[in-house]
C-alpha positions in Angstrom: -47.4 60.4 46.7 -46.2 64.1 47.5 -45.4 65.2 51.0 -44.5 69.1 50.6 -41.8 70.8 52.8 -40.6 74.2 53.3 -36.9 73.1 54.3 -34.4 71.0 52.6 -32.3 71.6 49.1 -31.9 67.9 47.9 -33.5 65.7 45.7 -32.7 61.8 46.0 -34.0 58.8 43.6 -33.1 55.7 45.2 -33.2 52.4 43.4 -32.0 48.7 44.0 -28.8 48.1 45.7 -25.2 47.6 45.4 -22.4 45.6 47.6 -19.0 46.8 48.7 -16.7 46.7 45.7 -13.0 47.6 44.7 -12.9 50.0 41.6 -12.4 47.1 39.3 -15.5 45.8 41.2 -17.2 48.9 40.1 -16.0 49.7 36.7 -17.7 45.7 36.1 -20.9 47.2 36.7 -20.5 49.8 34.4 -20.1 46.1 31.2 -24.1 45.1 32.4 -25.5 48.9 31.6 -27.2 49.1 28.2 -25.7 51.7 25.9 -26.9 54.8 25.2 -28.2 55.7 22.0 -27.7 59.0 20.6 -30.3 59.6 17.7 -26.5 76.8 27.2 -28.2 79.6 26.0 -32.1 79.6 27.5 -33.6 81.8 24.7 -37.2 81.3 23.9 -38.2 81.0 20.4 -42.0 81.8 20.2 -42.4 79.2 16.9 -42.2 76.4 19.3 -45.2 75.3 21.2 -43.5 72.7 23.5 -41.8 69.7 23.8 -44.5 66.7 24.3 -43.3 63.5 25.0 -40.3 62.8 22.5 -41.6 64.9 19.9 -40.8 69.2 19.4 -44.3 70.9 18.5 -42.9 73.7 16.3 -45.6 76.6 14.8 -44.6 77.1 11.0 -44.1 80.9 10.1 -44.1 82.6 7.1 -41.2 80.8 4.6 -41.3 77.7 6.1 -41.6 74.4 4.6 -41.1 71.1 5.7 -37.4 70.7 3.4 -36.2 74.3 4.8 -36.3 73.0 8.3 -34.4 69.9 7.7 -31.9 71.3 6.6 -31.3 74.0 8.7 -33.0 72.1 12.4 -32.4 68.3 11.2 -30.0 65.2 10.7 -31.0 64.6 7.3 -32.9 66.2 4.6 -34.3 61.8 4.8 -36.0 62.5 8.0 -38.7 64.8 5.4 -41.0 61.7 4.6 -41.3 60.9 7.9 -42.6 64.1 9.3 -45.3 64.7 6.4 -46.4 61.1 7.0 -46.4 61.8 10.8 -48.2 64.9 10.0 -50.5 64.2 7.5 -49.1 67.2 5.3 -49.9 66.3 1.3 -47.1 69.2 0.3 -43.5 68.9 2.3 -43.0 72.4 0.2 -46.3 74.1 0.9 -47.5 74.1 4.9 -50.0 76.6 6.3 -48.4 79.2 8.4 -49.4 79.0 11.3 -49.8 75.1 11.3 -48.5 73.4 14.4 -46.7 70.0 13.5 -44.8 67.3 15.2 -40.8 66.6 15.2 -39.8 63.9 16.7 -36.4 64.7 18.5 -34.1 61.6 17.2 -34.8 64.0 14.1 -33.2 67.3 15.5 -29.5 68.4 15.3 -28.4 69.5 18.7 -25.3 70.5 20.7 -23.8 68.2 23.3 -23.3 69.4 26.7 -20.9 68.1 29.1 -21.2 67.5 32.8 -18.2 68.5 34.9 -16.8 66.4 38.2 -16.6 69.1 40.9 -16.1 67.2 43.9 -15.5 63.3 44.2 -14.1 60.8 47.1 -13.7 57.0 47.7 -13.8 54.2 45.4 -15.4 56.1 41.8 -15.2 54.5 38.0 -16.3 56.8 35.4 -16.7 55.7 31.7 -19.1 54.4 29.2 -18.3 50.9 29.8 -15.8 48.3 32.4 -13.6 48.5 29.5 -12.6 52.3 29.1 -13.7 53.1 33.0 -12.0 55.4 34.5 -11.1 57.1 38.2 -12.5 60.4 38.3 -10.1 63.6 37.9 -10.8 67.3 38.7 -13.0 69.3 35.8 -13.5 66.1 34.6 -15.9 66.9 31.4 -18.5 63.6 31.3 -20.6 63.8 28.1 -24.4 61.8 27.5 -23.3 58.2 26.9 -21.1 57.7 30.1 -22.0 56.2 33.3 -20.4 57.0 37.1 -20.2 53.9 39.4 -19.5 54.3 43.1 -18.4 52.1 45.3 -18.4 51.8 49.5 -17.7 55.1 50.7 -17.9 56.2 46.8 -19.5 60.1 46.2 -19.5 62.2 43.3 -20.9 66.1 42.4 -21.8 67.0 38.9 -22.6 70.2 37.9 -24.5 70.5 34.3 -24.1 73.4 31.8 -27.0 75.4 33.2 -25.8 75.1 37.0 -28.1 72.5 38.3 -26.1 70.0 40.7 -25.9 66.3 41.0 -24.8 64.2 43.8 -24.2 60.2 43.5 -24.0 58.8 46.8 -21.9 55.3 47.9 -23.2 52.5 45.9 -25.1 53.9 43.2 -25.0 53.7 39.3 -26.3 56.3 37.1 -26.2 57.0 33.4 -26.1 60.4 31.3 -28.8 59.4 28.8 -29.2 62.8 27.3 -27.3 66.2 27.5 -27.8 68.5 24.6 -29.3 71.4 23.7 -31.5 71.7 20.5 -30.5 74.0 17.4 -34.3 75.2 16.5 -35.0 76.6 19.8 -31.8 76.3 22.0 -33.8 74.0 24.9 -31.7 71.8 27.1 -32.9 68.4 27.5 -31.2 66.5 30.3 -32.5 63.1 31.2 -30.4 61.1 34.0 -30.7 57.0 34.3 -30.5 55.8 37.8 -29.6 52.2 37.7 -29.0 51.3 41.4 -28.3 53.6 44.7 -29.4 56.9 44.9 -29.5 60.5 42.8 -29.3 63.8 44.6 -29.7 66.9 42.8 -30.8 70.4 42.8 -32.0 71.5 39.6 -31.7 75.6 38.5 -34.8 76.4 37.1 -35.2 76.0 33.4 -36.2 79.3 31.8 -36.7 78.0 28.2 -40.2 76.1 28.2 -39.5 74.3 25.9 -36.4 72.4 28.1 -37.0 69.6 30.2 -34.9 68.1 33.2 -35.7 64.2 33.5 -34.5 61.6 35.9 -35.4 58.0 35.4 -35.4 54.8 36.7 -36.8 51.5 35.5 -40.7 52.2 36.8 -40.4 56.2 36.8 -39.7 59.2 35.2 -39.4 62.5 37.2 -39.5 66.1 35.4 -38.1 68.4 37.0 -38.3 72.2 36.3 -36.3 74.3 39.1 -37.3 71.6 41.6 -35.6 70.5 45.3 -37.1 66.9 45.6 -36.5 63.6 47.2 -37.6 60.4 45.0 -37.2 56.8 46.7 -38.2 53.6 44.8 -37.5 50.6 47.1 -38.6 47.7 44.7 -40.9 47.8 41.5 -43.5 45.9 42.7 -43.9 48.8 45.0 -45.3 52.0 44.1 -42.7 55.2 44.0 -42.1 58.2 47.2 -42.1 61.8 45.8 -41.2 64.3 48.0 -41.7 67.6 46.8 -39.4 70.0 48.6 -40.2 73.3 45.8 -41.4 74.2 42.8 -43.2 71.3 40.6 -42.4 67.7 40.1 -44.2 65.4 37.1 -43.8 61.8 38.1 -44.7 59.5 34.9 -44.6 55.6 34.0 -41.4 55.3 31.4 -43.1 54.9 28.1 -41.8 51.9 26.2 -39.9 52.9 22.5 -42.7 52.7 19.7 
């Protein structure tokens, strides 16, 4: 559901809900969190199509083949079979130009980008589990992988490499599940896992196409591209609220690992 606004310059995702707890309290919550798993220049690189799903569409040029881009875009020269297979190429050496294939992005090298704590009050853990959790400090640099717990009277503002804000209200938990930026076209792919409370943010507008801005939660994934929004899930029997403040939303079922 979308109920459109001209006033307002937040976007919230609530989800579940939290008791009053100490920091150690909080820093426990961050044990139960499944880990991440890793597989801010906006320039636009006309070989790539788009980004669909989990997989880069990239337009071979002239020169190209399937080994050339592994080693230059790609983790391993290993990943090869896997995109000719994928692709139904018969000649990893010899692909039309002009040919659009798929590359899946566990495949692609990439930069990390960090997160950095501007503001922050109350009872806040910060860390990637209870056991290396931390109280938040100013400039703080949180990379993909870590997770911010706040407590009663908890609050915490991000800031993200390309200026977009995040605030994590009292009682919330919510994971940094992705914060890079891809060699082979320099697109920023942000994803944000909100595990219980809320998520406010206001996202600058993403001038690469090929970028995305997610924010998840267990029934929902929200794209975001230069967006004010508010998202509240109550329970997941229950269907999701989007409220589209500006600019465009995409609101998607999470699509299970294949």
């Amino acid at each position: 559901m979308f109920d459109r606004r001209d006033q307002g310059l937040i976007a919230t995702v609530i989800w579940g809900r939290t008791k009053t707890a100490s920091l150690a309290a909080v820093a426990a919550s961050l044990l139960a969190m499944t880990p991440m798993s890793a597989v801010a220049a906006q320039t636009t690189t006309p070989n790539v199509a788009a980004v669909q799903n989990d997989a880069l569409l990239y337009r071979m040029k002239n020169g190209d083949n399937l080994y050339k881009l592994a080693q230059k875009y790609m983790v391993s020269l290993q990943v090869v079979p896997h995109i000719q297979k994928l692709n139904n190429i018969s000649n990893a050496h010899e692909v039309p130009v002009g040919s659009v294939i798929r590359i899946p992005l566990r495949f692609l090298k990439y930069r990390p980008e960090v997160a950095r704590l501007v503001a922050w009050r109350g009872t806040v853990a910060i860390g990637q589990s209870a056991t290396n959790a931390a109280a938040p400090t100013a400039g703080m640099a949180l990379q993909e992988g870590m997770a911010i717990a706040t407590g009663q009277g908890g609050f915490v503002t991000l800031q993200l490499a390309n200026g977009s804000r995040v605030s994590i209200p009292s009682q919330s938990i919510v994971r940094i599940a992705r914060l890079r930026e891809y060699t082979i076209n320099k697109a920023l792919d942000y994803e944000l896992a909100v595990d219980k409370g809320r998520l406010e943010t206001k996202a600058t507008p993403l001038k690469n196409p090929a970028s995305r801005y997610r924010i998840r939660t267990p029934i929902a994934v929200s794209a975001v591209r230069g967006t004010e929004f508010r998202i509240k899930l109550e329970d997941e029997a229950k269907p999701s609220l989007t409220e589209v403040l500006e600019g465009t939303v995409a609101v998607n079922a999470p699509k299970k690992p294949s």
